[in-house]
C-alpha positions as CSV (number, residue, x, y, z in Angstrom):
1,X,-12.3,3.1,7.4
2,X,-13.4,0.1,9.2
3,X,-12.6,-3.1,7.8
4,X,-16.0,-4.3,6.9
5,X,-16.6,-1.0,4.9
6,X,-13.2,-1.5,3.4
7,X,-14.2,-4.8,2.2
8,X,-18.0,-4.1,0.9
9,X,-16.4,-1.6,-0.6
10,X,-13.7,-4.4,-2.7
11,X,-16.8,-6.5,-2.8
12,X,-19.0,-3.6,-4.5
13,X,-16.2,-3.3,-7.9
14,X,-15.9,-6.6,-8.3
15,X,-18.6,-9.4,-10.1
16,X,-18.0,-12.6,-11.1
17,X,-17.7,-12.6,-14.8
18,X,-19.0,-8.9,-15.0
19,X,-16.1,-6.0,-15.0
20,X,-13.1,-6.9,-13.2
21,X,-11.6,-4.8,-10.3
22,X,-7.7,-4.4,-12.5
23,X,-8.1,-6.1,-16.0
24,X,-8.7,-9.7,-15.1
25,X,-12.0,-11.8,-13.7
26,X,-11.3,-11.9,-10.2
27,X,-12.4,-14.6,-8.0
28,X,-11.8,-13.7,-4.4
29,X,-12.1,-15.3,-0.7
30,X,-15.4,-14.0,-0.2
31,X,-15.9,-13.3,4.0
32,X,-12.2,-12.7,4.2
33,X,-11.4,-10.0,7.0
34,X,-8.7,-7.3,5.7
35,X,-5.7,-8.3,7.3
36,X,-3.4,-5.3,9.8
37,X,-0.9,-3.8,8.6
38,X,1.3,-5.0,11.5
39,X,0.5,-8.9,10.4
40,X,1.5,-8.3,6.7
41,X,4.5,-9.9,5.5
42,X,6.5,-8.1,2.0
43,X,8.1,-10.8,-0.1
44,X,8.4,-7.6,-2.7
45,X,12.1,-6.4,-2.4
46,X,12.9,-6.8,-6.1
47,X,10.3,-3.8,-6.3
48,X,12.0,-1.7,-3.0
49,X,13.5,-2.8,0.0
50,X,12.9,-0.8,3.2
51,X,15.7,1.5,4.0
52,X,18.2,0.0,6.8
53,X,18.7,1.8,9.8
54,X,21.9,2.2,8.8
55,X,21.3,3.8,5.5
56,X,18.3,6.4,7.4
57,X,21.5,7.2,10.1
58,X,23.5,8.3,7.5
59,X,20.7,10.2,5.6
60,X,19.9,11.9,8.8
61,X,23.5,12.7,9.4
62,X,24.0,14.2,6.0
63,X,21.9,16.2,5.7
64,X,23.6,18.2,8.6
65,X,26.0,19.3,5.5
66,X,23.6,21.5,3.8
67,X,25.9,22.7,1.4
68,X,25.8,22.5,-2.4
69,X,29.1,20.3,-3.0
70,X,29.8,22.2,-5.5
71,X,30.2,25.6,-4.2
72,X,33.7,27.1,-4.1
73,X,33.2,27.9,0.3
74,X,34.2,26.5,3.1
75,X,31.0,24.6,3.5
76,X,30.9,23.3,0.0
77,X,34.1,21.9,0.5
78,X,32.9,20.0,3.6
79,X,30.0,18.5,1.7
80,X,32.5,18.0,-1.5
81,X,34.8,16.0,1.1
82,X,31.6,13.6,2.6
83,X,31.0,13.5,-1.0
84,X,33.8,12.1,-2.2
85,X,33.9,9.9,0.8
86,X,30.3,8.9,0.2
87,X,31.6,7.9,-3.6
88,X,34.8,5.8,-2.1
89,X,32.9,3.8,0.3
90,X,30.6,2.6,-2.6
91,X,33.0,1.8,-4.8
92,X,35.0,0.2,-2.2
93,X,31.8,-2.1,-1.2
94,X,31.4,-3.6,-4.2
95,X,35.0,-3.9,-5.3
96,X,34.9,-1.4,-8.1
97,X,38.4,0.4,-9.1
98,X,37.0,2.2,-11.8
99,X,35.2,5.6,-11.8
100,X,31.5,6.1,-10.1
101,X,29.3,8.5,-11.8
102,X,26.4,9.1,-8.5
103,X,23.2,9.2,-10.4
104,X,19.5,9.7,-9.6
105,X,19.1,5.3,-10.0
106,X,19.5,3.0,-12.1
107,X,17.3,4.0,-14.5
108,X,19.2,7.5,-15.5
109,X,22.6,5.6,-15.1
110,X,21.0,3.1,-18.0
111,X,20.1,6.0,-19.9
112,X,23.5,7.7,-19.5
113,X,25.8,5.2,-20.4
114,X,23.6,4.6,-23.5
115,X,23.5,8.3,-24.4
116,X,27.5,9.0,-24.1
117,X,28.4,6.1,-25.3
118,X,31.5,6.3,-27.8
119,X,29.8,3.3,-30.4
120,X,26.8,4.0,-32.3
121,X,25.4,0.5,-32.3
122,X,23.0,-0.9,-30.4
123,X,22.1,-4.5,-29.2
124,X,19.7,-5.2,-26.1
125,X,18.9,-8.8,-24.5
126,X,15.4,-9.9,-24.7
127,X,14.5,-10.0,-21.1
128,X,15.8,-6.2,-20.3
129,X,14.1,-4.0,-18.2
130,X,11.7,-1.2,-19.0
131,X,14.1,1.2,-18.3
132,X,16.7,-0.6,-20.6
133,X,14.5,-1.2,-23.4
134,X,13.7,2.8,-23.7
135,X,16.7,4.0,-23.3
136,X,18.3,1.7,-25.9
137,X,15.9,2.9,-28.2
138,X,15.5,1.1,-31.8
139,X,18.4,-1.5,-30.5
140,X,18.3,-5.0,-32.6
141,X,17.4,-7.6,-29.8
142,X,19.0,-10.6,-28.8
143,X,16.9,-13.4,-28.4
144,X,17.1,-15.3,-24.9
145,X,16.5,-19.2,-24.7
146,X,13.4,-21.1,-22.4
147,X,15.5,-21.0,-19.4
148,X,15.7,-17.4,-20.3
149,X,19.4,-17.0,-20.8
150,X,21.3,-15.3,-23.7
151,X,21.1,-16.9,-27.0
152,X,25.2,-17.1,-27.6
153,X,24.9,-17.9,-31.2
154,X,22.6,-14.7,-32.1
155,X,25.2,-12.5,-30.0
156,X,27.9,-13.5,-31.9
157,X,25.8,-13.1,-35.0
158,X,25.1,-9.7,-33.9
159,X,27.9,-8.6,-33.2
160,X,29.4,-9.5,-36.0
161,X,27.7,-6.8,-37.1
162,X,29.7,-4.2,-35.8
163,X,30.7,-1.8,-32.4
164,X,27.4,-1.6,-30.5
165,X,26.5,-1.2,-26.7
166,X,25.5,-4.4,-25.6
167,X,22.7,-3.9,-22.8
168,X,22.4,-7.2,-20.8
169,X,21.2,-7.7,-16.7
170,X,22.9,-9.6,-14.7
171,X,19.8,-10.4,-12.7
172,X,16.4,-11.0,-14.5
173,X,13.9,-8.9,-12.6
174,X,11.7,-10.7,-12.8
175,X,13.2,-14.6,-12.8
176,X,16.2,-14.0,-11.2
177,X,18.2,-15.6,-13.7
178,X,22.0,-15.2,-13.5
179,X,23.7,-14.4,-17.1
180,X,26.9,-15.6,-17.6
181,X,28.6,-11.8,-18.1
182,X,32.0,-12.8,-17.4
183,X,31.9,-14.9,-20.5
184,X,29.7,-12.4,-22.4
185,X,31.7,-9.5,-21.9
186,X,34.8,-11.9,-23.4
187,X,32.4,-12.0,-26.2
188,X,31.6,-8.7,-26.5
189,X,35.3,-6.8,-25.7
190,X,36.9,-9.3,-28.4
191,X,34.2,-7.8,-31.2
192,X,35.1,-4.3,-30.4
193,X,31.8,-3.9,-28.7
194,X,31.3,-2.5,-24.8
195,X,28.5,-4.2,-22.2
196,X,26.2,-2.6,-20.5
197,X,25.3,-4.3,-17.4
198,X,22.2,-3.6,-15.1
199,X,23.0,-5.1,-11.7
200,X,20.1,-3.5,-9.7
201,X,19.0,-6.6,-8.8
202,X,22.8,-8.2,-8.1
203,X,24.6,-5.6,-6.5
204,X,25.0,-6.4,-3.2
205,X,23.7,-9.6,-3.2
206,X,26.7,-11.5,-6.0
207,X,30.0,-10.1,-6.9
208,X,29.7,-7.3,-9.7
209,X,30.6,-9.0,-13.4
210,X,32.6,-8.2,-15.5
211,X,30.9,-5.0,-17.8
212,X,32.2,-1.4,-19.7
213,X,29.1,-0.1,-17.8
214,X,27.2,-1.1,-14.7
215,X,24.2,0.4,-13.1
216,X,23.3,-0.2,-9.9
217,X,20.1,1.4,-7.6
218,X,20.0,2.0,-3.5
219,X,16.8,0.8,-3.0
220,X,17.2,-2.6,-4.5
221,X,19.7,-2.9,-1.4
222,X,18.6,-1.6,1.3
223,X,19.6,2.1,1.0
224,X,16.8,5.3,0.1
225,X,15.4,5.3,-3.3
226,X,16.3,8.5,-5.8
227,X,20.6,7.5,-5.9
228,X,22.6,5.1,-8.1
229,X,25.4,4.9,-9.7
230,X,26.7,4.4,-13.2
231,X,30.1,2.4,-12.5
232,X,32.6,2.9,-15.9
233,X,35.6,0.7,-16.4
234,X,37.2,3.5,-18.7
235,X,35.9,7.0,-18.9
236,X,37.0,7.1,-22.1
237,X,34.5,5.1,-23.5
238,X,32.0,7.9,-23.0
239,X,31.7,11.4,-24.1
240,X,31.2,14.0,-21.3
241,X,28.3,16.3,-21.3
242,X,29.2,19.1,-19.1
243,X,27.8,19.9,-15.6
244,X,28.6,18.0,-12.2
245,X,30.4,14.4,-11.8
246,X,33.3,15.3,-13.4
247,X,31.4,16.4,-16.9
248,X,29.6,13.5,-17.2
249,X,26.0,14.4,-15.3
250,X,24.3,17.3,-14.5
251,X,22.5,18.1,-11.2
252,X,23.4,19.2,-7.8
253,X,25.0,16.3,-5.9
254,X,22.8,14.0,-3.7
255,X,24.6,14.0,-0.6
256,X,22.4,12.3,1.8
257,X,21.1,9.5,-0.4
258,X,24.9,8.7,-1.5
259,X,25.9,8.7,2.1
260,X,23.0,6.6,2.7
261,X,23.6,4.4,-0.7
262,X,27.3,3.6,1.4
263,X,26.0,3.0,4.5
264,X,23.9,0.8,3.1
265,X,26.6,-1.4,1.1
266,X,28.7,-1.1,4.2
267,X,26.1,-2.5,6.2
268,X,26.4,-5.8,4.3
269,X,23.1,-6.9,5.8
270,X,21.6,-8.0,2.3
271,X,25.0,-9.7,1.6
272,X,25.2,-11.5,4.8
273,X,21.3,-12.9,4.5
274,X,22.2,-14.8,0.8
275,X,22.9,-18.1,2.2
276,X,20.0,-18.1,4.7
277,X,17.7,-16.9,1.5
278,X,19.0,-19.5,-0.7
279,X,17.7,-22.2,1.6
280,X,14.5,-20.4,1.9
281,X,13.9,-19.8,-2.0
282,X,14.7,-23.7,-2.4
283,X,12.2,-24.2,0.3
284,X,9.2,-22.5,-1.6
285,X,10.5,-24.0,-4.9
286,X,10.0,-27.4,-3.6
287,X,6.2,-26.4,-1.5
288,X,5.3,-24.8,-5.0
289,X,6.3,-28.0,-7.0
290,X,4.7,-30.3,-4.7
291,X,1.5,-28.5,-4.5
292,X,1.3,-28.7,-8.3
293,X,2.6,-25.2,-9.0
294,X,5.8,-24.6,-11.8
295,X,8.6,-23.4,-11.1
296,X,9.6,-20.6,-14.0
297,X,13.4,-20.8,-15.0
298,X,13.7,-23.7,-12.8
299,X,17.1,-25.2,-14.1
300,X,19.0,-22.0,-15.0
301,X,21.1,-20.2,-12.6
302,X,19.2,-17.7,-10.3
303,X,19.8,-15.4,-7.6
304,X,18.1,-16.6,-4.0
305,X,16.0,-13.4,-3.4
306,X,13.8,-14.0,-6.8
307,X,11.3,-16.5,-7.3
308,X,8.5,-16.4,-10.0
309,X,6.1,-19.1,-9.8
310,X,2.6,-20.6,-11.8
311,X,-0.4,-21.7,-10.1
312,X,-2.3,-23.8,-13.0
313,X,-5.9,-22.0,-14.0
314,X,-5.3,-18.8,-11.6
315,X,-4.6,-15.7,-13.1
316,X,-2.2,-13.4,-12.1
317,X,-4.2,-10.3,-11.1
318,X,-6.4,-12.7,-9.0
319,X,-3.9,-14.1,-6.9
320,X,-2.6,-10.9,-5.8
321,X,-5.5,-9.8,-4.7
322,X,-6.0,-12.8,-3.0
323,X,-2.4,-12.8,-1.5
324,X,-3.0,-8.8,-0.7
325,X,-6.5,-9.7,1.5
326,X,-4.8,-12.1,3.0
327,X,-1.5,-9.8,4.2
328,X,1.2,-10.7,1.8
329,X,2.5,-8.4,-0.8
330,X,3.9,-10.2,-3.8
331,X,4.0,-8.8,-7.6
332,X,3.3,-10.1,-11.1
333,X,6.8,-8.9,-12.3
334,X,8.3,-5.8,-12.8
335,X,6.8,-3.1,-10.7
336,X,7.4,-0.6,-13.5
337,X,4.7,-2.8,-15.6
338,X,2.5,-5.1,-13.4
339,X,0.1,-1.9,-12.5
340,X,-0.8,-2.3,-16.3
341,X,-1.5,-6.2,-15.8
342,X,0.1,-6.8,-19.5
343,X,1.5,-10.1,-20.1
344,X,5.0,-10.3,-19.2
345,X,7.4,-9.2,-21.8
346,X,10.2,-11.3,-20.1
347,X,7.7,-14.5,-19.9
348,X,6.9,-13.9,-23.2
349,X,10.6,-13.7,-24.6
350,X,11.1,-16.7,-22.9
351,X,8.3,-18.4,-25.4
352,X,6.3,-20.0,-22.4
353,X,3.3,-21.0,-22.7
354,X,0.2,-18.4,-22.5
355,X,-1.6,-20.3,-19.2
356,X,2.2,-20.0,-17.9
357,X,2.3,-16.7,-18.7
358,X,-0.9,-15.5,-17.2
359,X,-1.1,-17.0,-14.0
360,X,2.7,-16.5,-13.0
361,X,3.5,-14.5,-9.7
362,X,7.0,-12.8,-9.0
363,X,7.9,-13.9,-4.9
364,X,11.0,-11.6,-3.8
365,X,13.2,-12.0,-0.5
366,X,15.1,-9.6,1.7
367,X,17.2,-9.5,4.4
368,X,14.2,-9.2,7.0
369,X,12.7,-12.5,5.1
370,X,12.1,-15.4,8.2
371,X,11.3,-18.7,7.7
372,X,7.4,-18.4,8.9
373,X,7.1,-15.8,6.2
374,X,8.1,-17.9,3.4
375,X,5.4,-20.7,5.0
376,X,2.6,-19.1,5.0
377,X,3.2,-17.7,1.7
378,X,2.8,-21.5,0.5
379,X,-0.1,-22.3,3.1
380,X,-1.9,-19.3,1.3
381,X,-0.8,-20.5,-2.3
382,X,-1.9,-23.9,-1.1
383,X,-5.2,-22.7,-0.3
384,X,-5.7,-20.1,-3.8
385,X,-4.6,-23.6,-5.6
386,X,-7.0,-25.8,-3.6
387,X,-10.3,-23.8,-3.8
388,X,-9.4,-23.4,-7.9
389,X,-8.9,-27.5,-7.7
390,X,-12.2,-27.8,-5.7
391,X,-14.4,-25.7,-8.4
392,X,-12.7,-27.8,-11.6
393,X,-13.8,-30.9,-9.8
């Protein structure tokens, strides 16, 4: 479809103050030409982050090994061997000694750890994930402070309590704020209690924390989507279930995406582009505060590939329509939830304000991120900001 059709038709579902196009009023660039796919820039990756060419080689090569890796022949045993292989290059990337349970993400490593868990309590940070939150189940919560960072003084009230899986990210999805784990889990071990750590958004990027449990996902770093791992400290925490992975998951083996998942880690490419996106995350906190915007969790520690940022009287779902005509892909939080438009959950537990709330926008690096991405990002928030400033006048 051409692109003047394409954007009649864009035009045609949406009306000022009439029925919005996804659950907000809308007020777009009119005239704006749909922008090529080949001029688009993705500042997405907490979402997905294209596989690495190193990570589709290995897939590729993989699947070469046809066999079920659990079957007793001689080609089992070869895919058993790159199995195995697969599983000591991962745990060897990100400095793990204990046991790795290959999973299909991090969502069903989440959900298994919870599930064989030997403690029957359950406590779960305020700012979890989706995935967390369900699988936890009717968890107390822990509350999280305005900088979005555990509430110590509830933990230890809760946990007081007694034995309980204690489900807290190491990343914010959403934020990017850093918990302190190391300390937590000091917290948590000395009250008889095991942590439950989801590091999709950390592995990789920072060294692993200290957790009972940690989950992890490939395409948060650069390997395919559909393999994770659930990384145990002792397997004897957990009661097994039967079935592949030793008893403790069943489901044939995903060769190819854990060969991939390795290659990946052992690529070091997301790893090796921290310090450059630290300096470039600093650089759009900085446009966005001097253009008015807020920074969200500015003063708490947070990882350089998330930013999540407020642009005063825009809503959300309007400046990512705005930022999508004019080729940049952003998100208004978790991908999981931001097709619904809700208000953040994580916002929300953080107690900002609603305006805050409504008009903040999740920016997310990658390895491939340059400079001139991150620039015209803020040009085009510039712009979004300036015609809202224009109409208030």
């Amino acid at each position: 479809m051409c692109g003047a059709r394409r954007w009649n038709d864009v035009r045609s579902r949406v009306r000022r103050g009439g029925a919005s196009y996804i659950g907000w009023r809308l007020e777009l660039a009119i005239g704006r030409d749909f922008v090529g796919a080949q001029q688009r820039i993705y500042l997405d990756h907490a979402a997905t982050t294209p596989v690495l060419p190193e990570a589709r080689a290995a897939m590729l090569h993989a699947m070469e090994q046809w066999a079920n890796p659990s079957s007793p022949h001689t080609d089992g045993r070869a895919a058993r061997a790159a199995l195995e292989q697969a599983r000591k290059s991962i745990a060897a990337a990100l400095d793990w000694t204990g046991d790795v349970i290959l999973t299909s993400g991090a969502s069903e490593a989440i959900a298994l750890a919870v599930r064989a868990a030997k403690v029957s309590g359950r406590l779960v940070g305020a700012s979890e994930h989706d995935a967390v939150r369900a699988a936890m189940g009717q968890a107390a919560t822990i509350a999280v402070t305005s900088d979005g960072l555990i509430d110590r003084v509830q933990l230890d009230a809760l946990l007081a309590e007694g034995p309980a899986v204690v489900a807290i990210q190491h990343v914010n999805n959403e934020t990017g704020v850093i918990q302190p784990l190391d300390e937590i889990h000091e917290r948590v071990s000395a009250a008889g209690s095991l942590l439950l750590a989801d590091c999709a958004q950390s592995a990789g990027k920072l060294p692993l924390p200290k957790a009972d449990f940690i989950c992890v996902s490939a395409h948060k770093l650069g390997g395919p989507p559909g393999v994770g791992v659930l990384l145990v400290r002792d397997i004897g925490t957990m009661n097994a279930e039967g079935g592949q992975e030793r008893g403790y998951r069943r489901g044939t083996e995903n060769l190819p995406g854990a060969a991939a998942f390795a290659a990946a880690l052992q690529s070091a490419r997301v790893l090796e582009a921290m310090p450059r996106l630290v300096a470039l995350r600093e650089r759009v906190d900085r446009s966005i505060e001097d253009a008015g915007g807020t920074v969200i969790a500015r003063d708490a520690p947070r990882v350089a590939t998330i930013g999540t940022y407020a642009m005063p009287g825009v809503a959300s779902a309007s400046q990512l329509v705005q930022f999508d005509l004019a080729g940049i892909s952003v998100s208004a939080g978790s991908a999981c939830s931001s097709g619904s438009m809700k208000p953040s959950i994580v916002l929300q537990a953080m107690k900002l304000a609603d305006d805050l709330i409504a008009s903040a926008i999740r920016v997310s690096f990658g390895p491939q991120t340059q400079a001139e991405d991150v620039d015209r990002f803020v040009a085009e928030w510039r712009r979004i900001a300036s015609r809202r400033a224009s109409r208030a006048a």
